[in-house]
N, C-alpha and C positions, 0 to 999 in steps of 0.2 A: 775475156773468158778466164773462169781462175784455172789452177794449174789442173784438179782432175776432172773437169770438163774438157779441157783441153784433151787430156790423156785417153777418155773414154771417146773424144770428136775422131783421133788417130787410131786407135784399137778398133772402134765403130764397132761391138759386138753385137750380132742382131739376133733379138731373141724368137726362139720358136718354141712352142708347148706342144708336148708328145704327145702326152696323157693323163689323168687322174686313177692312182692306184685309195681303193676302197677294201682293204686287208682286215678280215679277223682268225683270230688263230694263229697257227702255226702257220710262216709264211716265208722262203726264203726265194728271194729274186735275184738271177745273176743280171748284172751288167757287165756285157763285157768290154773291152777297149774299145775308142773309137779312135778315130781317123785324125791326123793334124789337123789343126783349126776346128776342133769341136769340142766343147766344153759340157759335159752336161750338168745339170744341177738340181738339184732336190730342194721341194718348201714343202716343209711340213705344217697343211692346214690345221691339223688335228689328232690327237693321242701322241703314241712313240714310236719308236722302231731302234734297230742298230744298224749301224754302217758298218758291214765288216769290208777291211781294205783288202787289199794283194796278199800283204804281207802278213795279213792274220790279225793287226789291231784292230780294235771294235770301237766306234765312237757313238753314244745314243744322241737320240736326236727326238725333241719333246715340240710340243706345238710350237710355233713360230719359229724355227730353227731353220737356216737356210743351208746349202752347202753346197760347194761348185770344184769341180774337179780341171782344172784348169790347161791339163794335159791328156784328158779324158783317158784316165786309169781304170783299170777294170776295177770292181768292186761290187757288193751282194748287199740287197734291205731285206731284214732279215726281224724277225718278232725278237721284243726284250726276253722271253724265254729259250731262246734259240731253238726253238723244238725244232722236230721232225716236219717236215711239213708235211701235211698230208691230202688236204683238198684241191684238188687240181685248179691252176689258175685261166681262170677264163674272161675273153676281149666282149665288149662289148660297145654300147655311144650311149651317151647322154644326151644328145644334143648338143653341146658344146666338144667335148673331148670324147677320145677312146677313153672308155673306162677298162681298169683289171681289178679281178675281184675273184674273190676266193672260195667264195659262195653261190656255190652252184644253180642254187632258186633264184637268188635273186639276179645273176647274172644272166641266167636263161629267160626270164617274166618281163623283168620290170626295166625294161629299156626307154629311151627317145622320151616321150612325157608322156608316159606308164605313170601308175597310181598304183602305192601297196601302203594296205589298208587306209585310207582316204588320203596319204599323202605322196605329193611329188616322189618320184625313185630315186633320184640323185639323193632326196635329205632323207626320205628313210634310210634306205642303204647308209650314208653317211652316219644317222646318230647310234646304228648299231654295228658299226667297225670299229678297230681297234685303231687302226691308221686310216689317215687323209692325207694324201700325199700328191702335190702336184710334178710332176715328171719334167723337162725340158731341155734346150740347149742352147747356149751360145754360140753362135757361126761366125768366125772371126780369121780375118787374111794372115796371115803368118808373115812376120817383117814389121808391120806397122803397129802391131798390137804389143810383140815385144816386150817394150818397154814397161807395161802394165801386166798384160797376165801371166810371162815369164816370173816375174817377180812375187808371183803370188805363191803362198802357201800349198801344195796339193797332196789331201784337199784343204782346200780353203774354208772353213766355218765359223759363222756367227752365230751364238746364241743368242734371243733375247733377253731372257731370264724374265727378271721383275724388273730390271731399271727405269725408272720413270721420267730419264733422259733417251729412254730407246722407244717413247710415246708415237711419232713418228711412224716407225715402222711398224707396230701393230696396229694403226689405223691402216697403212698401208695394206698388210697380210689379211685386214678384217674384211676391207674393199675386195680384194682379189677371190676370199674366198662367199663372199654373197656374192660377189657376180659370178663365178662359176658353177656354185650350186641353183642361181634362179636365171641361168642361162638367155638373160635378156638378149633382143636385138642389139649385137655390136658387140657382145660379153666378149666372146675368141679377143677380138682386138685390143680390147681396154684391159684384156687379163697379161695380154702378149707385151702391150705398152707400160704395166705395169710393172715386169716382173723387169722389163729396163727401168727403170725407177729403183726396184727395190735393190738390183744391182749398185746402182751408185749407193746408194743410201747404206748396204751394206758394208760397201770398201770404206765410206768413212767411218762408221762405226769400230771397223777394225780396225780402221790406220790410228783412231784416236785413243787405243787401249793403249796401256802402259806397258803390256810385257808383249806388242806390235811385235811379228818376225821381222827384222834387218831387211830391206826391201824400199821401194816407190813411197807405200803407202806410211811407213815410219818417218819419211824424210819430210812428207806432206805434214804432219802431224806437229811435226817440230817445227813452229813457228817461223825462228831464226835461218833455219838450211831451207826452209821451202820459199825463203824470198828470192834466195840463188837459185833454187831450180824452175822457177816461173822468168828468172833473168835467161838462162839457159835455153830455155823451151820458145820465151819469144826472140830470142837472140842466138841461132848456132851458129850463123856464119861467122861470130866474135870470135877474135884469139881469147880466149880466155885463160886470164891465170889463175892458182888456186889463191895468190895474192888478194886479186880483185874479185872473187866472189867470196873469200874472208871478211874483206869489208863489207859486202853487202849485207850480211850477215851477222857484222861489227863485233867479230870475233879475229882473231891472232890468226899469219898463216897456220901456224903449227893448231891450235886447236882447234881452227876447221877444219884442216884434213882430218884432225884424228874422229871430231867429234861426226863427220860427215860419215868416213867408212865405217864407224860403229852403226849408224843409222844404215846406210848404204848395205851394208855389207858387199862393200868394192870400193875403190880410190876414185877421186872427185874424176880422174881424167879419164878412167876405163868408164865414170857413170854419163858423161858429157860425149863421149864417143857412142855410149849408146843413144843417148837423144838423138845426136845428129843423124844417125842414121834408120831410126825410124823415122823423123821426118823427111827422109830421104826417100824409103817405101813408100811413104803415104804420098808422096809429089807423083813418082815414079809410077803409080798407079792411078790416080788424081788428076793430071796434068800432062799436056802431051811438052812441058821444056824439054831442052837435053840433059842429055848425062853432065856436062862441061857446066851449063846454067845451073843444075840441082844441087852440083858439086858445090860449084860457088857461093851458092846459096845455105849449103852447109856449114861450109869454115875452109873448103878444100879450096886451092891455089890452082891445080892441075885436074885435068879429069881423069891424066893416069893416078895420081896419087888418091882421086879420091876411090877409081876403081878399085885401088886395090888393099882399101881401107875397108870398100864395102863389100865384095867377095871375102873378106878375113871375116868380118862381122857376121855376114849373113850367110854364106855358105854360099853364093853364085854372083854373077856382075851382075852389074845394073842394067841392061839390054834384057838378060832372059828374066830377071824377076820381072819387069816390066810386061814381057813376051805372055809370062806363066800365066792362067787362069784366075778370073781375080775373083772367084769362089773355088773353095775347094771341092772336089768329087761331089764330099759328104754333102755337103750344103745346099748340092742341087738335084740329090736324092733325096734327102732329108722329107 
């Protein structure tokens, strides 16, 4: 398994689709925080909008644009004119999803497989909005995922742009968005399976840009440091020095450390302690070994020392993570 299959098999985020928002006009949506272990994310099928954050910045977001908030921070979609909004937003179904829609005729008429003026409602509605937007969330266990979406940017965005090595993903987003506008037998599923698809394909996209934030996904990207961190990932319970994953690497102690914490943004030994002990989560929830076995199995000698390696890590022993609920609240209201 290479190293971010691996990462996403340990994270296991599982996706869920809210809604499709169908916006013309002036249109501001709050989102507010959500809950640990939920992530929500935005794909823009169609037109624009703006992401305004917390703190006030604004980021536009043009067809095929993904974005995923990885600590689910509050934040508002909002029209590229920032107007006022003014027509009330109203729920509706297409058959596939809840739709929101700003448009009070056609939200109140043309539902389920309604017809205005001789076409489907979803694609009329669709070719005269401003936005197409599909809505959703990652539901993911806190501990084992760690290691991937802590490290993420938040938010975290990919553009497509035009590039014709990001081909890929707009077949991808093309799929996603004709199966949800022609709402076949099985669409929900293959949209929901998708949008895990478009997830990875996204993280490498970013991990392989050049100005990458310092993180997982920069470390994967750099050829030389991602051969030690798939050594790492299959091997925790190794004493590992920064020596011997230098050579792996076939670089100098000294220029691996340096060249790793540039990438890393943190020292080879604080990035390997965190390995360990997300696959420590993932056992610990996974597997009914002991504390003593997972330990071992990590790199730890003692099961006192690795208890208290993994309450410093993760904020509780390894008995009550294990105890805790292996979805969170959100996930099973969701």
């Amino acid at each position: 398994m290479d190293t971010l299959s691996r990462l996403l098999d340990l994270a296991r985020p599982q996706a869920s689709l809210d809604l499709r928002c169908l916006l013309s006009g002036a249109f501001d949506v709050d989102h507010p925080p959500m809950e640990p272990g939920i992530a929500p994310f935005h794909l823009v099928l169609a037109g624009e909008c703006v992401i305004e954050l917390a703190d006030g910045a604004q980021v536009r977001l043009q067809a095929g644009d993904f974005m995923l908030f990885p600590r689910g921070a509050a934040h508002r979609v909002r029209d590229v004119e920032l107007g006022a909004a003014s027509a009330p937003l109203v729920m509706s179904h297409d058959g596939l999803l809840p739709v929101r829609r700003n448009d009070g005729l056609r939200a109140g008429k043309a539902t389920g497989g309604d017809r205005v003026d001789g076409e489907p409602a979803s694609e009329a509605a669709s070719a005269s909005t401003d936005l197409d937007l599909l809505c959703g969330r990652f539901v993911y266990t806190p501990g084992s995922s760690a290691l991937l979406l802590n490290a993420l940017p938040d938010p975290f965005h990919v553009s497509l742009g035009s590039a014709r090595a990001l081909a890929p993903l707009h077949t991808l987003i093309a799929l996603m968005r004709d199966e949800a506008g022609q709402r076949r037998p099985g669409a929900l599923a293959i949209v929901t399976a998708l949008s895990q698809a478009l997830f990875a394909m996204a993280l490498r996209v970013h991990g392989e840009r050049a100005d990458s934030t310092p993180g997982m996904l920069a470390l994967l990207a750099d050829a030389r440091l991602a051969t030690s961190v798939q050594s790492m990932l299959s091997a925790p319970q190794r004493a590992w020095t920064i020596a011997e994953l230098g050579e792996l690497a076939a670089m100098s102690r000294a220029t691996y450390a340096r060249r790793f914490n540039e990438r890393a943004g943190m020292t080879v030994m604080d990035f390997l302690t965190q390995v360990r002990m997300t696959i420590a989560c993932d056992l610990l929830r996974r597997t009914q070994r002991s504390a003593a076995e997972i330990g071992e199995a990590v790199g730890y000698q003692s099961e006192a020392a690795f208890g208290k390696a993994f309450q410093q890590s993760v904020g509780v022993t390894p008995g009550r993570y294990r105890r805790g609920p292996q979805q969170s609240a959100a996930a099973r209201t969701a």
